[in-house]
Backbone of each chain as ProteinMPNN parsed JSONL, in Angstrom:
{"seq_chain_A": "XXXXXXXXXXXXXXXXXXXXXXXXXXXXXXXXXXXXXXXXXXXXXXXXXXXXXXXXXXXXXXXXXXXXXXXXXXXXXXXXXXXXXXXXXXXXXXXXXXXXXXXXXXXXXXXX", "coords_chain_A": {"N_chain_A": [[0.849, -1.186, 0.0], [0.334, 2.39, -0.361], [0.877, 5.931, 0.334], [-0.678, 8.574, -0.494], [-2.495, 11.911, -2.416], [-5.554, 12.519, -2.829], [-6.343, 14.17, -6.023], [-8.154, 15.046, -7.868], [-11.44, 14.2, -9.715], [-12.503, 11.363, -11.748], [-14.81, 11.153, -14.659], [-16.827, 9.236, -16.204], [-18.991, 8.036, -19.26], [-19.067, 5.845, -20.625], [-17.867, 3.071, -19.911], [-16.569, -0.294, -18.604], [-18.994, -2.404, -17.892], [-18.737, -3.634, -15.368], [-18.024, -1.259, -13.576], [-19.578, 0.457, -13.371], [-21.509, 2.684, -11.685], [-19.386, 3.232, -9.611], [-17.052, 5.185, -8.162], [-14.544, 7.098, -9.131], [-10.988, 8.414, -8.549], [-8.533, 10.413, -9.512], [-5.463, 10.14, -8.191], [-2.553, 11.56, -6.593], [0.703, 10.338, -5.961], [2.482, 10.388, -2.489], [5.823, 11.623, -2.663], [7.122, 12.082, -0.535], [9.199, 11.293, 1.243], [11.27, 11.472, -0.914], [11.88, 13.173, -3.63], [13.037, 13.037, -5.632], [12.125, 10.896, -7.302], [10.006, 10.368, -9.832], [6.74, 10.163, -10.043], [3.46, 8.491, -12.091], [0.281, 9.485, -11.802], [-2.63, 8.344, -10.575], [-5.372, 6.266, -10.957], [-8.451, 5.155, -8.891], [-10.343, 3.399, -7.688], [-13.098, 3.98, -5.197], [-14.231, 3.787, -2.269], [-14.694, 4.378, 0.053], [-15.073, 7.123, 0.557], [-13.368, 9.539, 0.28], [-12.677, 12.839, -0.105], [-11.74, 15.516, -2.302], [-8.594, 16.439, -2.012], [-7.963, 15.481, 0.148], [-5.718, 13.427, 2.161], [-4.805, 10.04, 1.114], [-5.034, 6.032, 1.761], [-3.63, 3.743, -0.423], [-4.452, 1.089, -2.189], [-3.062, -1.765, -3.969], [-3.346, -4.024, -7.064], [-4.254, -7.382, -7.28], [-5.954, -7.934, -4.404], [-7.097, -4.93, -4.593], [-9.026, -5.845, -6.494], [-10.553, -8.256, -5.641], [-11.663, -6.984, -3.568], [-14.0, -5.535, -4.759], [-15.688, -7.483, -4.846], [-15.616, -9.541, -6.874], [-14.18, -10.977, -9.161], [-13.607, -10.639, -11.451], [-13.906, -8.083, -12.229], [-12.663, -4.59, -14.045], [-10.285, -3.668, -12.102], [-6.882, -2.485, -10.344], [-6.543, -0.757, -8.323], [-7.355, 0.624, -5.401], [-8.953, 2.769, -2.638], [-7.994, 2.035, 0.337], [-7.989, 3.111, 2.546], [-8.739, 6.33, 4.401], [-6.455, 9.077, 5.655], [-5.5, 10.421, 8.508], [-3.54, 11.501, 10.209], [0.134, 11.436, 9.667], [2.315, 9.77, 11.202], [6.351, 10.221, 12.339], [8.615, 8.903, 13.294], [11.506, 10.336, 14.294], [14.156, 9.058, 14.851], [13.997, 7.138, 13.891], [13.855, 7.472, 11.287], [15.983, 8.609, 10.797], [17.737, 7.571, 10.716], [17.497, 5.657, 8.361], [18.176, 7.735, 6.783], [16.624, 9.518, 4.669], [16.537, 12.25, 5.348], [14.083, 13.626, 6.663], [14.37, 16.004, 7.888], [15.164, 18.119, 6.537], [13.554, 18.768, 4.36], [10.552, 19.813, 3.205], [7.657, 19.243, 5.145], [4.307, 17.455, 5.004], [1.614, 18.993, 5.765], [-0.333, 17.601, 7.709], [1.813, 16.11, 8.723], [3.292, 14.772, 12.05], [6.068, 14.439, 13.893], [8.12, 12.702, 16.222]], "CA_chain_A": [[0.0, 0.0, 0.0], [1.443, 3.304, -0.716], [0.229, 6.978, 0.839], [-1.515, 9.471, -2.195], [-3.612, 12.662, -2.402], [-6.635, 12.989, -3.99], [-6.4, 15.702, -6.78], [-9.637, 15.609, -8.498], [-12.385, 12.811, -9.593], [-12.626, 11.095, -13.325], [-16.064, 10.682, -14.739], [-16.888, 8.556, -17.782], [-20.259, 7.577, -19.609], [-18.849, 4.578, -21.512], [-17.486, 2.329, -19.176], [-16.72, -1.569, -18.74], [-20.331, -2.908, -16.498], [-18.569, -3.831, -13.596], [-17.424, -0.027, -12.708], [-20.66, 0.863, -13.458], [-21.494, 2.806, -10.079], [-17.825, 3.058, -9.3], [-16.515, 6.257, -7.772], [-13.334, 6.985, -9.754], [-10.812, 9.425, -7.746], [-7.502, 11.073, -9.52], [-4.195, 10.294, -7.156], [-0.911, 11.687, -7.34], [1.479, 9.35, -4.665], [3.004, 11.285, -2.274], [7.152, 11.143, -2.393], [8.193, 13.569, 0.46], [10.622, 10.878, 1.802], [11.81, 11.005, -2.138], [11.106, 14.114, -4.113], [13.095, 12.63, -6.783], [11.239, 10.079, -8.008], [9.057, 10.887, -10.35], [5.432, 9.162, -10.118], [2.582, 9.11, -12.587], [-1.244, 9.885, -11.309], [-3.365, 6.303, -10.115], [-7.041, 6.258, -10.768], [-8.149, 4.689, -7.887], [-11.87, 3.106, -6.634], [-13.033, 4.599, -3.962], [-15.474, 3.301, -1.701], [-14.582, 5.032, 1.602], [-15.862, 8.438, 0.535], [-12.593, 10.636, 0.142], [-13.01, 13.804, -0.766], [-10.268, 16.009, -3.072], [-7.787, 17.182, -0.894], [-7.21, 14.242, 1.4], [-4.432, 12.389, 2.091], [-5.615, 8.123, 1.723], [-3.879, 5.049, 1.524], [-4.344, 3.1, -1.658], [-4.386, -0.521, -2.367], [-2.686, -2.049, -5.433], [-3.65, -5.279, -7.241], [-5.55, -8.049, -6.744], [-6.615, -7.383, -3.377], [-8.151, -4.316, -4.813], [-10.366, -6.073, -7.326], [-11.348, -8.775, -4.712], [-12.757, -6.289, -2.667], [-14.956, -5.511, -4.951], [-16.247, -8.99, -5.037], [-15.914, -9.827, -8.191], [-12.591, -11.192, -9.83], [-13.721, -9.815, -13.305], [-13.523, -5.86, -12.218], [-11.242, -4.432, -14.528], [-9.426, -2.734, -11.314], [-6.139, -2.872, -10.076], [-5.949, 0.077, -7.262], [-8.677, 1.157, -5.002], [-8.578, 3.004, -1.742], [-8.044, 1.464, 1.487], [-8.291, 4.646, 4.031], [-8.346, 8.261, 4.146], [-5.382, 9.362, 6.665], [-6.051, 11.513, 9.541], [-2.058, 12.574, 10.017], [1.014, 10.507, 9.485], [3.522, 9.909, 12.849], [7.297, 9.705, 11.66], [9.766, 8.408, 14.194], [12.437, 10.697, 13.996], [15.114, 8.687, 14.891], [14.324, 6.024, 13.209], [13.669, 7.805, 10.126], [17.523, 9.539, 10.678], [19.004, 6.105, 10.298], [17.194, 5.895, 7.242], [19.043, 9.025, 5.962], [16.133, 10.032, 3.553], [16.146, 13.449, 5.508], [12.82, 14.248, 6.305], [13.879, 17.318, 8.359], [15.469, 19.02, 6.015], [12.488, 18.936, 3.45], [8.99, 20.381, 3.732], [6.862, 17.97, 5.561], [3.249, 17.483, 4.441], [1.174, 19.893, 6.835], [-0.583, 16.782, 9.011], [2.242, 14.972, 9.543], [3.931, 14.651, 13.038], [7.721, 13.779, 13.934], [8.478, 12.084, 17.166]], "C_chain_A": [[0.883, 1.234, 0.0], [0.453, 4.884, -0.368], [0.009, 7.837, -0.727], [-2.4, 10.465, -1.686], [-4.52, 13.003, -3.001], [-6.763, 14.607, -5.183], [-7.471, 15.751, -7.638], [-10.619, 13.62, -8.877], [-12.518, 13.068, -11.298], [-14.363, 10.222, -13.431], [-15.711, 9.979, -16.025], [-18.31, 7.993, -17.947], [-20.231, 6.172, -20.415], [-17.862, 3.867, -20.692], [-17.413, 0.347, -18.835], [-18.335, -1.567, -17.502], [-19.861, -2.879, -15.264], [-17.9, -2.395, -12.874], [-18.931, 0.485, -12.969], [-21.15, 1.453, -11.709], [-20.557, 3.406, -9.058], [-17.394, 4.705, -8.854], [-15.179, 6.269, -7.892], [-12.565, 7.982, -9.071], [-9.157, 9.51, -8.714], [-6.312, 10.947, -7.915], [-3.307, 10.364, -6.895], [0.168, 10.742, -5.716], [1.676, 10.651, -4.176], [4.342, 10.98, -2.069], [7.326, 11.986, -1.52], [9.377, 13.005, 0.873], [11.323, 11.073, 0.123], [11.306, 11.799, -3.415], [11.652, 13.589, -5.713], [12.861, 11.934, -7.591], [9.804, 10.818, -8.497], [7.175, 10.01, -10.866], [4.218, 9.54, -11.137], [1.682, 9.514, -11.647], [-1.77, 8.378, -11.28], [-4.586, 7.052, -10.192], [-7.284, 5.478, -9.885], [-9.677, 4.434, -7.951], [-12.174, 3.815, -6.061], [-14.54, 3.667, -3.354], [-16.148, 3.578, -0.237], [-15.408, 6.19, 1.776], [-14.996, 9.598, 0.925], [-12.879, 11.584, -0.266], [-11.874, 14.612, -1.066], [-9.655, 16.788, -1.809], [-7.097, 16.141, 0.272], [-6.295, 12.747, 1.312], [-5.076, 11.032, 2.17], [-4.128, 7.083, 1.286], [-3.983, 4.035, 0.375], [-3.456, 1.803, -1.613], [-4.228, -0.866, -3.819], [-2.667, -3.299, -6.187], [-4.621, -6.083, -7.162], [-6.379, -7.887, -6.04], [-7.789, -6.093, -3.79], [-9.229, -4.568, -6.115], [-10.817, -7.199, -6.732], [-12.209, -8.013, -4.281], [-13.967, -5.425, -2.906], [-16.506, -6.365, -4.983], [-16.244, -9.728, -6.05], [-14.045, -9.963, -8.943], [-12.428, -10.993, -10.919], [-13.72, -8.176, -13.331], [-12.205, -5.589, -12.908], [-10.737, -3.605, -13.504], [-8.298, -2.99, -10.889], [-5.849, -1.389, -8.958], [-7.497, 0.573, -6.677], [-8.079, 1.403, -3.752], [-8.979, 2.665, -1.039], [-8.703, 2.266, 2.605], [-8.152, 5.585, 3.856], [-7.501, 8.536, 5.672], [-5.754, 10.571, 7.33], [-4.629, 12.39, 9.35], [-1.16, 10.969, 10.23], [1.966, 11.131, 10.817], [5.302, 9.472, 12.091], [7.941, 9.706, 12.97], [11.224, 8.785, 13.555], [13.746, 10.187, 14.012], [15.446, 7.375, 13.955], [14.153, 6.214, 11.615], [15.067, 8.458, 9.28], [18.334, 8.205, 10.126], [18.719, 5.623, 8.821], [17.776, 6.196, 5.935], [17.994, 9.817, 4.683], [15.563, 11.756, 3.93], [15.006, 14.418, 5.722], [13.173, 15.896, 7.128], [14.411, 18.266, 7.567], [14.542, 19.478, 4.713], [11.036, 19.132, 3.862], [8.369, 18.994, 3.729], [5.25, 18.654, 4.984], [2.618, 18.081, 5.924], [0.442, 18.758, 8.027], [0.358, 15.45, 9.158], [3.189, 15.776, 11.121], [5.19, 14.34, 13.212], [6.998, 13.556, 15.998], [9.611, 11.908, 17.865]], "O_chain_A": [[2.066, 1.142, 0.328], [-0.681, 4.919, -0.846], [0.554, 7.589, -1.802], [-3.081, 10.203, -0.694], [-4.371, 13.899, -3.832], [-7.201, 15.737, -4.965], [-7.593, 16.838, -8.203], [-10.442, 12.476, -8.459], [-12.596, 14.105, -11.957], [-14.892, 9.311, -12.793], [-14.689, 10.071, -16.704], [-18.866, 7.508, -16.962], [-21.236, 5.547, -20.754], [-16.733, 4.279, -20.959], [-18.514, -0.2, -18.905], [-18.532, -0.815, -16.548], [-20.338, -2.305, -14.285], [-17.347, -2.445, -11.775], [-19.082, 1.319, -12.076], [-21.117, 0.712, -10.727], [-20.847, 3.924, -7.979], [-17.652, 5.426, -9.818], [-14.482, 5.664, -7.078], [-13.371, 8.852, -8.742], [-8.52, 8.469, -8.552], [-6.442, 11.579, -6.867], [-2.72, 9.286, -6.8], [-0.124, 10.898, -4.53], [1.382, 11.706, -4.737], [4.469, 10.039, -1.286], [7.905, 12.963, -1.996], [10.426, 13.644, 0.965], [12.373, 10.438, 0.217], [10.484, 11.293, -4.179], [10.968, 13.676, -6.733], [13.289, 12.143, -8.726], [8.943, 11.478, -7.916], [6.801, 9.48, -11.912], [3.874, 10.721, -11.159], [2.155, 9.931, -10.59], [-1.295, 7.444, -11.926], [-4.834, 8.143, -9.678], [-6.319, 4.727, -9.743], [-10.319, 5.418, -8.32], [-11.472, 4.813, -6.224], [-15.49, 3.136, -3.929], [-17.202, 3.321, 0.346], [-16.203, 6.39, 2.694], [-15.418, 10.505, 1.642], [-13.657, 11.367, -1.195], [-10.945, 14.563, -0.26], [-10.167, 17.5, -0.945], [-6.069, 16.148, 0.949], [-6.264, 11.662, 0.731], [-5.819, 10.778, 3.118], [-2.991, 7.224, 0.835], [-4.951, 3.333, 0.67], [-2.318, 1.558, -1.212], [-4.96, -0.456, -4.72], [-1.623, -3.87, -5.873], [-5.779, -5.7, -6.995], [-7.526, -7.689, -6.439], [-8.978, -6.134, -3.475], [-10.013, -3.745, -6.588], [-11.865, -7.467, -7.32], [-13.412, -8.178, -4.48], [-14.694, -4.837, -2.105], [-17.702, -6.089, -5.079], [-17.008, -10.694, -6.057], [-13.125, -9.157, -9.08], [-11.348, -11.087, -11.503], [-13.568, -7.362, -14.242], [-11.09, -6.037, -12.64], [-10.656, -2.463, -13.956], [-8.283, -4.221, -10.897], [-4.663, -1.06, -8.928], [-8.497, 0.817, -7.352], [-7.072, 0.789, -3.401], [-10.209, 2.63, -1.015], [-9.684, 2.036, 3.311], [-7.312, 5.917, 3.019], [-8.018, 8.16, 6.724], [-6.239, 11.565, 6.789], [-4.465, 13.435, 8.721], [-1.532, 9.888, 10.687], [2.222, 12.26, 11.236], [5.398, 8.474, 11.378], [7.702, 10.652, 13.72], [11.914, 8.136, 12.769], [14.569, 10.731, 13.276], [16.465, 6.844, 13.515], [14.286, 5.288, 10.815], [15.3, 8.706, 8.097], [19.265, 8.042, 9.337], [19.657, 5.224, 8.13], [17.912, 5.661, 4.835], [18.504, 10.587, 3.869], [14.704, 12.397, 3.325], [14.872, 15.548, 5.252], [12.384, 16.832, 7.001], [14.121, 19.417, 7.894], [14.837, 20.51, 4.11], [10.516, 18.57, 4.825], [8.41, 18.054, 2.934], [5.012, 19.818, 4.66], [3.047, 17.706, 7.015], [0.642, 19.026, 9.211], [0.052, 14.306, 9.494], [3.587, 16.938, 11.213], [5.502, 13.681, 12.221], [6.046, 13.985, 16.65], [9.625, 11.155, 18.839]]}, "seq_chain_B": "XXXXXXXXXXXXXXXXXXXXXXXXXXXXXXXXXXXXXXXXXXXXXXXXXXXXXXXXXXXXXXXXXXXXXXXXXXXXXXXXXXXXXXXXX", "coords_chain_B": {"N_chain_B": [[8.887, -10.916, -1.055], [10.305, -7.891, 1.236], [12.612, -6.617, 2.921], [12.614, -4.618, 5.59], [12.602, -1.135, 7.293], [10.961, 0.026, 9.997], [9.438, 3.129, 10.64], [7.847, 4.487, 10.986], [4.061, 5.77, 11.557], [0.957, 5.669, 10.474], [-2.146, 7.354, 10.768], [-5.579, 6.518, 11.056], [-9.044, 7.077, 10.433], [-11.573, 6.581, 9.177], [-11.832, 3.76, 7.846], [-11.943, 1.103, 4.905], [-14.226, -2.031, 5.525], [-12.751, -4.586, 6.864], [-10.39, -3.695, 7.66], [-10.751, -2.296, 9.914], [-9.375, -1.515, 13.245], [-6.755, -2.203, 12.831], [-3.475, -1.647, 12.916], [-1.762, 0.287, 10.885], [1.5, 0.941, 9.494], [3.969, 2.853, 8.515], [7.419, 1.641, 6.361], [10.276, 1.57, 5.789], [11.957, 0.439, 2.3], [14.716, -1.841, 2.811], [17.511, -2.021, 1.022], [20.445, -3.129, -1.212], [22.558, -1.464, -1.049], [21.929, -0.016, 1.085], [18.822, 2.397, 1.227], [16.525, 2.904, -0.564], [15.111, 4.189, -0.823], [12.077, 3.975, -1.087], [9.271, 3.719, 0.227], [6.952, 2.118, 2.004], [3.253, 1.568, 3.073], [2.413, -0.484, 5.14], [0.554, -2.819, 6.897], [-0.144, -3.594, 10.123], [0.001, -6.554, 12.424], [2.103, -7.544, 14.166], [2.68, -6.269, 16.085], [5.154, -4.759, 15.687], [7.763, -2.324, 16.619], [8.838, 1.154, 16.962], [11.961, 1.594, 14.34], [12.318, -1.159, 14.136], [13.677, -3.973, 12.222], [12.33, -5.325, 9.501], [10.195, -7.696, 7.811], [8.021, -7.65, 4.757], [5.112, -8.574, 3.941], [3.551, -9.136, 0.084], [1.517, -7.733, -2.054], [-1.397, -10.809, -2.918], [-0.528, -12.679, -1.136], [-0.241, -11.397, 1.195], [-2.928, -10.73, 2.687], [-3.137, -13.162, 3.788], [-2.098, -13.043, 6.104], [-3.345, -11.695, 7.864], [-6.153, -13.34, 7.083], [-6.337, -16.2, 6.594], [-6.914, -17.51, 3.608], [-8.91, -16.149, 3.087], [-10.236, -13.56, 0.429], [-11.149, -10.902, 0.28], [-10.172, -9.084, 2.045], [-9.279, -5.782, 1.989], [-5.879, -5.619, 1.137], [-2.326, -5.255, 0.76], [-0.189, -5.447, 1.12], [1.775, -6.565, 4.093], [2.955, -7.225, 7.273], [5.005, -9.554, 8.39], [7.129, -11.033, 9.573], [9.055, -10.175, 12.503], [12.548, -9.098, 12.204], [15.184, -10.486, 13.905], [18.01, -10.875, 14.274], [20.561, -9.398, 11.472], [22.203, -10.775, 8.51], [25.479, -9.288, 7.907], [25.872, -8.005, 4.659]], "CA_chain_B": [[8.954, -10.542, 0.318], [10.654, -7.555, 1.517], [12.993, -6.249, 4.039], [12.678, -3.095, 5.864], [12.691, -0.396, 8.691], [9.47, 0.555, 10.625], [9.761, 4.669, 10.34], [6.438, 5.516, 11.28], [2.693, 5.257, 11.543], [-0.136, 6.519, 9.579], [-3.414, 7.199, 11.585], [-6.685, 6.664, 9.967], [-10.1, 6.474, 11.073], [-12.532, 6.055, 8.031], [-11.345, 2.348, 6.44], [-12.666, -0.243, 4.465], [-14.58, -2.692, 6.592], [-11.977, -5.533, 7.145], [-9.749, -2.787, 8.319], [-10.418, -1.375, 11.412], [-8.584, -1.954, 14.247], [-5.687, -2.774, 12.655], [-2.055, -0.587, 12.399], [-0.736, 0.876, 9.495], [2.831, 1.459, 9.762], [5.486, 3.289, 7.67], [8.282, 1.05, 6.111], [11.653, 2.068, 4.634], [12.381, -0.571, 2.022], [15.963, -2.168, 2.271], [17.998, -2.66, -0.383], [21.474, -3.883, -1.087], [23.08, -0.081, -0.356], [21.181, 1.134, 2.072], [17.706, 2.462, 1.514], [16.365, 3.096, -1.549], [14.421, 5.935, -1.254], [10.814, 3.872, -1.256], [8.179, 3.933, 1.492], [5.576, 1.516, 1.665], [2.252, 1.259, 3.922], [2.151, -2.122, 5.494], [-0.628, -3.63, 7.83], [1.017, -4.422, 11.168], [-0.52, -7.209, 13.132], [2.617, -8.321, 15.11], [3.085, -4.83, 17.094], [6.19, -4.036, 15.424], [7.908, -1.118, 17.432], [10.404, 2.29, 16.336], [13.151, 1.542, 14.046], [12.443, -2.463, 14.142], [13.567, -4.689, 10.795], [10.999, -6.254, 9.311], [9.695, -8.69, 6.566], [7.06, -6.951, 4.65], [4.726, -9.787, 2.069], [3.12, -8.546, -0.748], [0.459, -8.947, -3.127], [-2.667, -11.242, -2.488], [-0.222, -13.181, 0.182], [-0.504, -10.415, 2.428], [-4.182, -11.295, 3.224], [-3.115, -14.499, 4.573], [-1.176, -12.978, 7.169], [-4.858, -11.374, 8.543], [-7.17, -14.508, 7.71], [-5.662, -17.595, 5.76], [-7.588, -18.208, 2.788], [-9.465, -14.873, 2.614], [-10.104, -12.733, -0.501], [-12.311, -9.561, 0.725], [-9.938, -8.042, 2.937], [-8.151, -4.915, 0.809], [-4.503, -5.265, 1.701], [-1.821, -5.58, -0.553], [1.199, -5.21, 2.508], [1.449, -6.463, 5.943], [3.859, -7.045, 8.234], [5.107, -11.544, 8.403], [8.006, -11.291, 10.486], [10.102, -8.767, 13.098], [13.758, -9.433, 12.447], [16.133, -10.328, 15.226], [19.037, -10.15, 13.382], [20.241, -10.024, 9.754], [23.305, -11.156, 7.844], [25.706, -8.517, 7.049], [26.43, -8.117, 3.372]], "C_chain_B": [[10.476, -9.473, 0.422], [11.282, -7.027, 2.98], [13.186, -4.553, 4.163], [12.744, -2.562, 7.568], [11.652, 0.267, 9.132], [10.155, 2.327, 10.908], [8.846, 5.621, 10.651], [5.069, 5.136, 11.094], [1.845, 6.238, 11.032], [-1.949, 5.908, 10.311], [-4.494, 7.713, 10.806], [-8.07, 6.061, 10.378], [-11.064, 5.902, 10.458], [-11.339, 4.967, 7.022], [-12.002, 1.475, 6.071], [-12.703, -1.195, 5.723], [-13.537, -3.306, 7.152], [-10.561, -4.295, 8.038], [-9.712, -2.45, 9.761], [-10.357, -2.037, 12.532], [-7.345, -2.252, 13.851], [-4.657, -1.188, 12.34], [-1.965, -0.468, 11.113], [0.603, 1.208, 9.818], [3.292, 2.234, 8.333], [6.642, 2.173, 7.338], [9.168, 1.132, 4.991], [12.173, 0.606, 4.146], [14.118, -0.519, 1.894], [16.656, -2.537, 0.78], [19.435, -2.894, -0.406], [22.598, -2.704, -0.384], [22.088, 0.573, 0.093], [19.594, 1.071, 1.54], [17.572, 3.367, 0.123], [15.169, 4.442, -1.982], [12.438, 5.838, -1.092], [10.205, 3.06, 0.132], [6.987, 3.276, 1.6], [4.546, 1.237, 3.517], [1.913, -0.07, 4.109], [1.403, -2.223, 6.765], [0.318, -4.258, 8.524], [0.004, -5.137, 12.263], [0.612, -7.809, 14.516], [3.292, -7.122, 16.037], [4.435, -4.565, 16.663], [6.51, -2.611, 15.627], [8.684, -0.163, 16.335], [11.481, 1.353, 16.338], [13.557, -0.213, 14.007], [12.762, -2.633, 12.303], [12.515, -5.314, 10.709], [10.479, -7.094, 8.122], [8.299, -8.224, 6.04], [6.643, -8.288, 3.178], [3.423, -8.869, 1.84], [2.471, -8.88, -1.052], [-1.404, -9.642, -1.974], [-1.353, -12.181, -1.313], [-0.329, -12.382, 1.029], [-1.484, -10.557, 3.068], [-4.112, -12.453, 3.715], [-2.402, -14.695, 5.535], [-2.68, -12.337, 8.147], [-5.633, -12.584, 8.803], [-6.931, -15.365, 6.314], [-7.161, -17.57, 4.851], [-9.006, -17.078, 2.231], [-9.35, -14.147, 1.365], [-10.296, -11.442, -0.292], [-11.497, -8.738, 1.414], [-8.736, -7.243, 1.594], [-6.9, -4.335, 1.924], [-3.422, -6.318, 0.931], [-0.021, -5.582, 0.348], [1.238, -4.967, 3.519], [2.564, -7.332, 6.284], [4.388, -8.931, 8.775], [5.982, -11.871, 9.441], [8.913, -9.953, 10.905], [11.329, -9.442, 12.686], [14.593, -9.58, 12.975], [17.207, -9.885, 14.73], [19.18, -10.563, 12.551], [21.625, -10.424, 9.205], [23.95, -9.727, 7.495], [26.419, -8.408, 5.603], [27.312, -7.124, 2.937]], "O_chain_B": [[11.541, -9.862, -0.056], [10.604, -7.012, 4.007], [13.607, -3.672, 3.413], [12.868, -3.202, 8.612], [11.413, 1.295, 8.499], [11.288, 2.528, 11.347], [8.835, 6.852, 10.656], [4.876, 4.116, 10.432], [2.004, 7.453, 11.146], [-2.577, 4.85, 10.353], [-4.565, 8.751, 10.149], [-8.256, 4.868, 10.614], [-11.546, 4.856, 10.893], [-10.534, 5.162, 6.111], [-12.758, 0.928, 6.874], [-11.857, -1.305, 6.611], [-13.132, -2.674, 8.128], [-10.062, -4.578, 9.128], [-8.753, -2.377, 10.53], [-11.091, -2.974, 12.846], [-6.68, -2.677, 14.796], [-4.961, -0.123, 11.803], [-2.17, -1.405, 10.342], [0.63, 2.034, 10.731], [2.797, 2.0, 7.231], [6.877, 1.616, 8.41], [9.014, 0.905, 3.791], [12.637, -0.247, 4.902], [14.768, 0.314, 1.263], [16.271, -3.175, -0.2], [19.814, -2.851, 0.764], [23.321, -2.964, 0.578], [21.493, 1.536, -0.39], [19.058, -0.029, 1.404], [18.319, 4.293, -0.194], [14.728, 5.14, -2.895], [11.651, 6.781, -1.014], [10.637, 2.107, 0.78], [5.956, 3.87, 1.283], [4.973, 0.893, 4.619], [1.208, -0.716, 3.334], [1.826, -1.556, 7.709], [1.205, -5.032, 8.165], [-0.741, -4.42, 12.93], [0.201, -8.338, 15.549], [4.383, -7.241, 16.594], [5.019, -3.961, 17.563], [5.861, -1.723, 15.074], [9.052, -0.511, 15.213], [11.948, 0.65, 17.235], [14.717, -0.608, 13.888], [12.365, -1.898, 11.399], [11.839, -5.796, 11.618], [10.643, -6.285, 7.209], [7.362, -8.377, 6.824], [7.235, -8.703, 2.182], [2.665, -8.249, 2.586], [2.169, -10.055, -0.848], [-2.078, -9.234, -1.028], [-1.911, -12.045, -0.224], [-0.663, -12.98, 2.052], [-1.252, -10.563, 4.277], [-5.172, -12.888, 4.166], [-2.006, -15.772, 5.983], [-2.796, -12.815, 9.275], [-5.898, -13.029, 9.92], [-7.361, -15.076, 5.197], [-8.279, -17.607, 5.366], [-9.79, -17.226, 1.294], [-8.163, -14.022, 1.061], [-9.425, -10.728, -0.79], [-11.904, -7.581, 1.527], [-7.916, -7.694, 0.795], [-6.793, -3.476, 2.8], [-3.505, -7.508, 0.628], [1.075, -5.753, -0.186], [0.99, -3.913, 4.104], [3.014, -8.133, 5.465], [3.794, -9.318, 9.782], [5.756, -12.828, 10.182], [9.345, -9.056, 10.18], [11.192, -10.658, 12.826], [15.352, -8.646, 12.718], [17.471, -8.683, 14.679], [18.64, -11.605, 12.18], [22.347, -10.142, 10.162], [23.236, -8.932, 6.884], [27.591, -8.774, 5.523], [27.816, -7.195, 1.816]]}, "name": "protein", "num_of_chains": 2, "seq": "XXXXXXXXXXXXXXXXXXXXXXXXXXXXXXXXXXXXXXXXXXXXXXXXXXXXXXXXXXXXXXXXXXXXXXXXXXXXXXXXXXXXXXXXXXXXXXXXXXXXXXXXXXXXXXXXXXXXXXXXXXXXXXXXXXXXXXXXXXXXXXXXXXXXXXXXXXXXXXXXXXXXXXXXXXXXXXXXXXXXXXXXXXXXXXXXXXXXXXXXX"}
C-alpha cells in the first residue's frame, strides 16, 4: 500500500459494467521521503468516501479487485483509508538518511 | 517478500470494513546499499515497534497474514516477520 492525495475525480459515460457505479478518484502518490522520483497519477476506486484534498492510503492489485467482489472488475488500485495525520519516528527515520527534516513535511504529519 | 525499517505510523479512522482496528505502519524498504528511497504502507498485526527490521509480504499473500484463505480483505502489505538479526552483506 502506498500513501496518495486525492487531486480531483474522473467521470466517464462509456465504461466496462462492472465499474458501473464506481466512484473513480484522480491520485498523485506522495514522495516527500523522495522528491526525486518521479510518479505518474493512479485512478483509484473509492469506496470510503474521500473527498479532493485528502491524504488516503491506496491498495494495489488483486486485493483491490477482490474487494470488490468480483474477480472480473477491470481494477487494479482502489482506496483502502483516508489518513487523519502521518507519525514519523524521527530517529528512526535519521538512520534511514532520507532526511525528512530538512524537506517540507506534508502539513498533518507529526515527527516524534 | 521484503525487508525493511518501521519509520512511522499513519493514523486513519474512516477504512474499508476488514480494516479497522488494525495498524498501518510506515516502512523504509531495504535494499542492497542502504535504503532506496521507497516507502511503503504495510498492515502491522505483530506490534512491530520504532526503528524495528521487518519482513514486509506482498500482493494477495498479504491477506493471509490477517485470515488464511481470505479474498475480501483490501490489503496488498502487511507485516510476516520482526527481524532479530540479519546477515551482514
Amino acid at each position: 500500500m502506498i500513501l496518495g492525495r486525492v487531486i480531483g475525480q474522473v467521470w466517464g459515460t462509456k465504461k466496462n459494467p462492472y465499474l458501473q457505479g464506481r466512484k473513480l478518484l484522480l491520485v498523485r502518490p506522495l514522495t516527500w521521503y523522495n522528491p526525486d522520483v518521479d510518479t505518474g497519477h493512479i485512478v483509484c476506486v473509492d469506496r470510503v468516501g474521500a473527498q479532493v484534498g485528502e491524504d488516503v492510503v491506496i491498495c494495489l492489485g488483486s486485493p483491490a479487485r477482490w474487494n470488490l467482489g468480483d474477480t472480473r472488475n477491470p481494477v487494479d488500485a482502489a482506496i483502502a483509508a483516508i489518513v487523519d495525520n502521518v507519525e514519523i519516528y524521527e530517529d528512526a527515520a535519521r538512520d534511514v538518511g532520507f532526511g525528512f527534516a530538512q524537506r517540507r513535511k506534508p502539513q498533518d504529519m507529526v515527527t516524534r | 517478500m521484503i525487508q525493511g525499517q518501521v519509520i512511522g505510523e499513519v493514523w486513519a479512522t474512516k477504512k474499508m470494513g476488514h480494516l479497522q482496528g488494525q495498524k498501518l505502519i510506515l516502512v523504509a524498504q531495504r535494499e542492497k546499499a542502504g535504503f532506496a528511497g521507497r516507502v511503503i504502507v504495510a498492515m502491522d498485526s505483530m506490534d512491530a515497534r520504532e526503528g524495528d527490521e521487518v519482513v514486509v509480504s506482498f500482493g494477495s499473500g498479504a491477506r493471509n497474514v490477517f485470515m488464511p484463505g481470505s479474498r475480501t480483505i483490501l490489503v496488498d502489505a502487511a507485516i510476516s516477520q520482526i527481524i532479530d538479526r540479519r546477515p551482514v552483506i
